[in-house]
C-alpha positions in Angstrom: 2.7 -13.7 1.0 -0.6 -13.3 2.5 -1.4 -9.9 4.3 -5.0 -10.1 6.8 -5.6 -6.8 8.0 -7.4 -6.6 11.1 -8.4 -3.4 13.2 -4.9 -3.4 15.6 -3.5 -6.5 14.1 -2.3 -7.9 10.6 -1.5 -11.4 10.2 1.2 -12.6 7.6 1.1 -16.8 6.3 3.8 -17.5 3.7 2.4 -19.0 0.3 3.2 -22.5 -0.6 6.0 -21.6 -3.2 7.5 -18.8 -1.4 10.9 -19.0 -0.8 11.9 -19.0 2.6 13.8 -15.5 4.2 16.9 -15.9 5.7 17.1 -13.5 8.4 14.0 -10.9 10.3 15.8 -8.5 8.3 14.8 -10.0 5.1 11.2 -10.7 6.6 10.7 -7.0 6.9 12.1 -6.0 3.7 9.6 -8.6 2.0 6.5 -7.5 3.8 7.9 -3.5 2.6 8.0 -4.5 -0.7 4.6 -6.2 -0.7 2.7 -3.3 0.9 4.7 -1.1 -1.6 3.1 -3.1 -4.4 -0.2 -2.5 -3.0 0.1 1.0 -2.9 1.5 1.5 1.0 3.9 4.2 1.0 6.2 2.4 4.1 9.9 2.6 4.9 11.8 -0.4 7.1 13.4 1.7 10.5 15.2 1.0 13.4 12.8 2.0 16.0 15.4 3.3 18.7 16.9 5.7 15.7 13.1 7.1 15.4 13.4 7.8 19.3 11.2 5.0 20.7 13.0 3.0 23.4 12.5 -0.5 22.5 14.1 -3.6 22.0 12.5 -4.4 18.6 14.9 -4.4 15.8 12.8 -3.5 12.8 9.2 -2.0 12.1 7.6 -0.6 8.9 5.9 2.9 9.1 4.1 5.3 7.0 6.7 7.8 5.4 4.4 11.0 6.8 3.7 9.1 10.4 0.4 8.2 9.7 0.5 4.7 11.0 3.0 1.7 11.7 3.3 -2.1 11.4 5.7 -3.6 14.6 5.8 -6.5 16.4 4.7 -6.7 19.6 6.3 -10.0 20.5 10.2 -9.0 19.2 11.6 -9.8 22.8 10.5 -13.5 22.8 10.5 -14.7 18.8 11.6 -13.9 15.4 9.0 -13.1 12.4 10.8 -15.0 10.4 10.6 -17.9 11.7 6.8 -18.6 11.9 6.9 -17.4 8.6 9.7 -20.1 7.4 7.3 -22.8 9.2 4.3 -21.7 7.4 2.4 -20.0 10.5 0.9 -17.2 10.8 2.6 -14.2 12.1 0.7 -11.7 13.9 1.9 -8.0 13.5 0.3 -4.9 15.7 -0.5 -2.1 13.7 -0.3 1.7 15.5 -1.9 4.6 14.2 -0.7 8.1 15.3 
C-alpha cells in the first residue's frame, strides 16, 4: 500500500502483490494498520457514533482529535473497490 499525503487529500494505490480486501471495512482496517506502522496513533469509527451526521460508514481519526482521514465520496463509491482495480483512491484529510 502506497500512502501520498497531500495538504487536504491523501491518495492510496494498492501494490502489485497486495492481496485484494474483501469488504470497505477491511480497506479501512488495512490503511489503520499501515498508518499505525508509521507511527499514526488512528482508531477506525463509525462517524454517526462520534456525533457527525453522515452517511459515511467508516473514517480513521487521531485518538486525541487532532486530525481525520474520511472519504468524501462515501455516498457514490466504495474505497475498496478502486483499490481492488489498482486505482488510486483519494481520501480528505480534516484537521480540528
Amino acid at each position: 500500500m502506497r500512502v501520498a499525503c497531500d495538504v487536504l487529500t491523501w491518495t492510496i494505490q494498492r501494490e502489485p502483490n497486495e492481496p485484494r480486501c474483501t469488504s470497505e471495512s477491511a480497506f479501512w482496517y488495512r490503511l489503520r494498520n499501515h498508518l499505525r506502522a508509521r507511527g499514526h496513533d488512528v482508531i477506525k469509527k463509525c462517524p454517526a457514533r462520534d456525533g457527525h451526521m453522515t452517511s459515511a460508514p467508516y473514517y480513521l481519526r487521531d485518538r486525541k482529535g487532532a486530525y481525520a482521514i474520511s472519504d468524501g465520496y462515501a455516498a457514490i463509491r466504495s474505497p475498496h473497490t478502486e483499490f481492488n482495480a489498482y486505482e488510486p483512491v483519494y481520501l480528505t484529510y480534516h484537521q480540528a
